[in-house]
C-alpha positions as CSV (number, residue, x, y, z in Angstrom):
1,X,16.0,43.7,-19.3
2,X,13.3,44.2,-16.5
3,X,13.5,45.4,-12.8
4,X,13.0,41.6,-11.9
5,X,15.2,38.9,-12.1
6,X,18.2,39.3,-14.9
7,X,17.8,37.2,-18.1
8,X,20.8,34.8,-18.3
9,X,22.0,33.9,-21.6
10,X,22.8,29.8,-21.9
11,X,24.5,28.0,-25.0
12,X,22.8,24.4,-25.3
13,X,23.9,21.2,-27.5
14,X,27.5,23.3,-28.6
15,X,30.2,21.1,-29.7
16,X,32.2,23.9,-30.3
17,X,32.5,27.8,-28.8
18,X,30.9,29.2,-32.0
19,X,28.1,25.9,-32.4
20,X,24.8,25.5,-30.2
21,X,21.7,27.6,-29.8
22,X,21.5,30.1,-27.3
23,X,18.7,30.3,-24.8
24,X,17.7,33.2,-22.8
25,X,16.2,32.2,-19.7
26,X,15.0,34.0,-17.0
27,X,15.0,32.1,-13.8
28,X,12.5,34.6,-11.9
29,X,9.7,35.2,-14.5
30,X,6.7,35.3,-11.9
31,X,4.4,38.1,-12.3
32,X,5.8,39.0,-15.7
33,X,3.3,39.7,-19.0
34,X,2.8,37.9,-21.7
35,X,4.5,41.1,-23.7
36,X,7.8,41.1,-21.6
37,X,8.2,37.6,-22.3
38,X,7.9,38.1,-25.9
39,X,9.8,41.1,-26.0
40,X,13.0,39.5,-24.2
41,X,12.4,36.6,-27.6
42,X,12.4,39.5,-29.4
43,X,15.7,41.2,-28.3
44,X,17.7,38.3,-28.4
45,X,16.2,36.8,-31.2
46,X,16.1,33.2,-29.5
47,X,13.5,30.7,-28.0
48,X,13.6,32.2,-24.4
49,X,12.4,29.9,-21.4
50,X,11.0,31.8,-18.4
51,X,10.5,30.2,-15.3
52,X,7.6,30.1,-12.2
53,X,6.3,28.9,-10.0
54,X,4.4,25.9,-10.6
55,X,0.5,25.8,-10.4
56,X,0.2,22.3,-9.1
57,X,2.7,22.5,-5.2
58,X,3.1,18.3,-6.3
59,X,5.1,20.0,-9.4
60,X,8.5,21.7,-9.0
61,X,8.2,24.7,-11.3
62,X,6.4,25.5,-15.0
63,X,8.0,26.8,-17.8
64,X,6.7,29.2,-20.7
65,X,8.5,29.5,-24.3
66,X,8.7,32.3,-26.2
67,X,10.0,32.5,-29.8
68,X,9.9,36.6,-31.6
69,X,6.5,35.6,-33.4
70,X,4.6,33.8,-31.1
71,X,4.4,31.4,-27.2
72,X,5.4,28.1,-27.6
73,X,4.4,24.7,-26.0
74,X,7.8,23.2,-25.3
75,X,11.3,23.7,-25.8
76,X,13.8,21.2,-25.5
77,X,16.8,23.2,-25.6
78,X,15.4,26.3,-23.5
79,X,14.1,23.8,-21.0
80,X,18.1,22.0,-20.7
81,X,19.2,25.4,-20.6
82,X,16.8,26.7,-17.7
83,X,17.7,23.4,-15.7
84,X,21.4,23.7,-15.8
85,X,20.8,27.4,-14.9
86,X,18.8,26.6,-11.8
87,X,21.2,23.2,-11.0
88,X,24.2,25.9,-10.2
89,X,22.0,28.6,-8.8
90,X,21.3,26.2,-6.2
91,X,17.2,26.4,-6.6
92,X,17.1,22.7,-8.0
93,X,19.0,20.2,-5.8
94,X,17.3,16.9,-6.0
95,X,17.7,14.3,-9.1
96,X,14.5,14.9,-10.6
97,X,11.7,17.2,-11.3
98,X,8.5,17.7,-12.4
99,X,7.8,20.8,-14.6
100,X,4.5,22.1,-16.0
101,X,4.6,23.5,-19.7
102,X,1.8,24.2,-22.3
103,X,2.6,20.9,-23.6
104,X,2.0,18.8,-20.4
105,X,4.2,17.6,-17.5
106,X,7.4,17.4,-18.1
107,X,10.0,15.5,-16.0
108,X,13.7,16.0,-15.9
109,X,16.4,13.8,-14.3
110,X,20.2,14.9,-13.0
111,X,22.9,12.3,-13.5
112,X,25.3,13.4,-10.9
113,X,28.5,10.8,-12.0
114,X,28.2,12.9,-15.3
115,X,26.3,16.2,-14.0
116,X,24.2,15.4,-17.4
117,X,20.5,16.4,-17.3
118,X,18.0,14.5,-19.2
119,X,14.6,15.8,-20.3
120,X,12.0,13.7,-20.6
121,X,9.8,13.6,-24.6
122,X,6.6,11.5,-24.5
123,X,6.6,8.4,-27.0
124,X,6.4,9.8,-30.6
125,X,3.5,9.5,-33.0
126,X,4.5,8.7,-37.0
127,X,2.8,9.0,-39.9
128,X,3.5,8.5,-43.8
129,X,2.7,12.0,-45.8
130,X,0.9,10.2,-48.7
131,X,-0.5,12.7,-50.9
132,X,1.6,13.6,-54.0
133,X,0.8,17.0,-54.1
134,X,1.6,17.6,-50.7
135,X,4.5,15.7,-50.7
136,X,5.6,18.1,-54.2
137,X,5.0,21.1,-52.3
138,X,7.2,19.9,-49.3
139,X,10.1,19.9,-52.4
140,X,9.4,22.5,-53.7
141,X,9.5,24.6,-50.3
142,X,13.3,22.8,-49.9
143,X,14.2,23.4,-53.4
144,X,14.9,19.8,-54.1
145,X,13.4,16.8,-56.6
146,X,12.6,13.6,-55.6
147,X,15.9,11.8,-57.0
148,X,17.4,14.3,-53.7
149,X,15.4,11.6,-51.1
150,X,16.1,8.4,-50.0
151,X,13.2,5.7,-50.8
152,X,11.8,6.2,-47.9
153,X,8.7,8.8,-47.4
154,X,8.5,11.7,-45.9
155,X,6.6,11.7,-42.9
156,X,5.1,13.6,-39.8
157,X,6.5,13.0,-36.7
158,X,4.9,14.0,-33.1
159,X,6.8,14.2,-29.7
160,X,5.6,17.8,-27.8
161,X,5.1,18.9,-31.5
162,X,4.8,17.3,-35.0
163,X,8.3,17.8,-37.4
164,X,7.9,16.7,-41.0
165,X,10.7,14.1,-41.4
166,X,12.2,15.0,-44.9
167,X,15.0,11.7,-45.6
168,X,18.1,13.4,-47.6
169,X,20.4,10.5,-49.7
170,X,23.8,12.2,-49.0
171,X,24.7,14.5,-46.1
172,X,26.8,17.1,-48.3
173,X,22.8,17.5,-50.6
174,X,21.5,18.3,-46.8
175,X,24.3,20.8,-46.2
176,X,23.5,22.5,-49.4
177,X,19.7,22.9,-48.8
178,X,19.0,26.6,-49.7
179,X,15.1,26.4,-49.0
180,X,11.9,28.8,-50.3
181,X,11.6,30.8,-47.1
182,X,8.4,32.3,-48.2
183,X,6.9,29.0,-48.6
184,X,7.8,27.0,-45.5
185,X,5.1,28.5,-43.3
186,X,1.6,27.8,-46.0
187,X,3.5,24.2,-46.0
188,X,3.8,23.6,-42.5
189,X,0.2,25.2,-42.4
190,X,-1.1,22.2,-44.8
191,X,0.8,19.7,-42.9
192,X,-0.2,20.7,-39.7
193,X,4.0,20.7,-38.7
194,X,5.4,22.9,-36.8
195,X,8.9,22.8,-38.8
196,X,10.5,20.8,-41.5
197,X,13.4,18.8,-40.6
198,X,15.3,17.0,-43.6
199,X,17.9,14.5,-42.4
200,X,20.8,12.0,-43.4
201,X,23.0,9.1,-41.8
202,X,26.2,9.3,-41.2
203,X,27.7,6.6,-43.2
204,X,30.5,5.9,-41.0
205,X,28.6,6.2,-37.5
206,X,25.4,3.6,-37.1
207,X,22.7,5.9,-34.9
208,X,24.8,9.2,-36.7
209,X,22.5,11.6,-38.3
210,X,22.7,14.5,-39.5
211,X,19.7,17.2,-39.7
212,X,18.4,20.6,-40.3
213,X,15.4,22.9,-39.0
214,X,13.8,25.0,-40.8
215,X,10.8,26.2,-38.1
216,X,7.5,27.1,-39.4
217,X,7.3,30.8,-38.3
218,X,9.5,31.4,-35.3
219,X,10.7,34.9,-36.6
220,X,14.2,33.2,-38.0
221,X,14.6,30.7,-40.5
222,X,17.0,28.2,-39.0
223,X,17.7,26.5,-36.2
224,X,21.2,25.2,-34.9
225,X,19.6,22.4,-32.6
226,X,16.5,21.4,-32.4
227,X,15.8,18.9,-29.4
228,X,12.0,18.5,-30.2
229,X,13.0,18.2,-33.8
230,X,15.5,15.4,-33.0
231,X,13.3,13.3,-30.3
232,X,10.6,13.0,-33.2
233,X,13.6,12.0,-35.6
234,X,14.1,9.2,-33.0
235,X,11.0,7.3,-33.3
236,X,11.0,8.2,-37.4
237,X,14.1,6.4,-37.3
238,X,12.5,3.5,-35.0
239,X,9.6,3.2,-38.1
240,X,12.3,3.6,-40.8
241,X,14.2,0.4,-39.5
242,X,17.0,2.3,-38.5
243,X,17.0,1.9,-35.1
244,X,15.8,-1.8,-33.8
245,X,14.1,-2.6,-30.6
246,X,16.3,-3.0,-27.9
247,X,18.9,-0.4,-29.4
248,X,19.2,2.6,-26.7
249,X,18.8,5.8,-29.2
250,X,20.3,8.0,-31.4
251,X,22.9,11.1,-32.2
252,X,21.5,13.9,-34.0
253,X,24.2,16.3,-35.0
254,X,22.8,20.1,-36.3
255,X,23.6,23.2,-37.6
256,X,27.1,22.3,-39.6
257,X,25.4,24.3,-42.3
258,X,24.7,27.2,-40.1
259,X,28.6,27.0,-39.0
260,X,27.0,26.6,-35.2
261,X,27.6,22.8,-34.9
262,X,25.5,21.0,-32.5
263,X,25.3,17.7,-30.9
264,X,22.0,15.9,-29.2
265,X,21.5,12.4,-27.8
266,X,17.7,11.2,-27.9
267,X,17.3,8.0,-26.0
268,X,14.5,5.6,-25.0
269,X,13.3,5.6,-21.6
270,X,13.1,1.8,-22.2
271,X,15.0,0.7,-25.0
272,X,12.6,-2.3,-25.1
273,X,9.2,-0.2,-25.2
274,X,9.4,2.9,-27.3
275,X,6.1,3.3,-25.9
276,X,7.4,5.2,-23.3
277,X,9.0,8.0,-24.7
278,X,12.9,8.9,-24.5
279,X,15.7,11.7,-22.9
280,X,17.0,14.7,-24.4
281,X,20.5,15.3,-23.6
282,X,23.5,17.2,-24.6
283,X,26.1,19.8,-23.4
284,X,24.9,23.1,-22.3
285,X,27.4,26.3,-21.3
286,X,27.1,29.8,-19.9
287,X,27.4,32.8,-22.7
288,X,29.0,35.9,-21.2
289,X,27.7,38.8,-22.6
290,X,29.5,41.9,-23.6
């Protein structure tokens, strides 16, 4: 798309050819403008990771985000997807990393036994959304009523960024969420979220959910996975019982509803101390474009 290094397109968290969300990434982004970055978001229509080198010479690179609206501070999938890319391009050979982002050091990890690469989240912050209004609004935007939730609350939930944590009763009423796009951005706004992320268990899998994203203003109003999203849906389990100390983490699957089914394991660091954040895993693939 530029006379510099080709933007490579990735598939991240796919559990099937058709399920995922893409990633353009371009692996040689140094000396490029804060326009051309936003434009390649723009073309492809996807969060887009482009990678530099890092500030700090103790770090191994930094990564910016860009969605079509707007720079982001981290993105879980984009930043699996630009790992992967430089793990078979041969620029990142060791089993860990160190990677500077608008959000703060990140580290990554390479499991050779598995080839999996893990990416770290820091420990999540969670907090009840008490006030009624706020909490009718929140409905409103996702066209559902209260009898839609389970009795638990609906609450903010901060990893890299916060996610409001909206708890469905039955999977199939999450699948057939058909949300007020107009009105997800003023309620983000008044909940200081970047996104809204109603969930449900999988009653035959313990640690199973299933979720959706509907981002607060990243020029497209769904996303097929959302590793952010599902790292703070981790420790919103962790306060909502769900997952006890000492248990290792969860499954989050995404995007059935989208027909782009997705798959992402969110695991403590130390299952004993949720204190110290978790991994972001989950299956990432080449796109060849026509």
């Amino acid at each position: 798309m530029h006379n510099v290094q080709p933007v490579q397109l990735v598939r991240v968290f796919s559990t099937t050819d058709d399920g995922g969300n893409p990633a353009p990434v371009a692996l040689d982004a140094n000396g490029w403008s804060d326009m051309q970055m936003k434009d390649v978001a723009r073309a492809y229509g996807h969060e887009s990771a482009f990678v530099m080198r890092a500030a700090d010479p103790r770090h191994d690179f930094r990564f910016r985000f860009f969605v079509p609206n707007h720079e982001m501070e981290m993105c879980g999938h984009a930043t699996l997807g630009a790992l992967w890319l430089l793990r078979h391009a041969g620029v990142w050979c060791t089993d860990a990393a160190r990677i500077e982002t608008l959000s703060g050091i990140v580290e990554a990890r390479y499991d050779a036994s598995d080839a999996r690469i893990e990416v770290s989240q820091p420990a999540g912050r969670v907090e009840p959304v008490g006030d009624a209004a706020l909490i009718a609004q929140t409905l409103d935007a996702l066209n559902l009523d209260a009898n839609d939730l389970l009795p638990l609350g609906i609450v903010n939930a901060t990893t890299s960024r916060t996610k409001t944590l909206v708890p469905i009763r039955t999977t199939a009423r999450l699948n057939a969420i058909a949300p007020k796009l107009e009105r997800i951005e003023s309620v983000c706004d008044v909940l200081s979220s970047t996104g809204l992320y109603p969930f449900s268990l999988d009653a035959n899998a313990p640690h199973v959910f299933e979720a959706r994203q509907f981002p607060r203003a990243s020029g497209y109003p769904e996303d097929a996975a959302t590793g952010i999203a599902a790292a703070a849906l981790l420790f919103g389990a962790h306060r909502y019982g769900f997952v006890a100390a000492g248990e290792r983490g969860i499954l989050v699957r995404q995007g059935v509803a989208m027909g782009r089914p997705s798959a992402i394991a969110v695991n403590f660091r130390d299952p004993a101390d949720a204190s110290q954040g978790c991994w972001l895993s989950g299956p990432v693939c080449m796109i060849e474009e026509a």
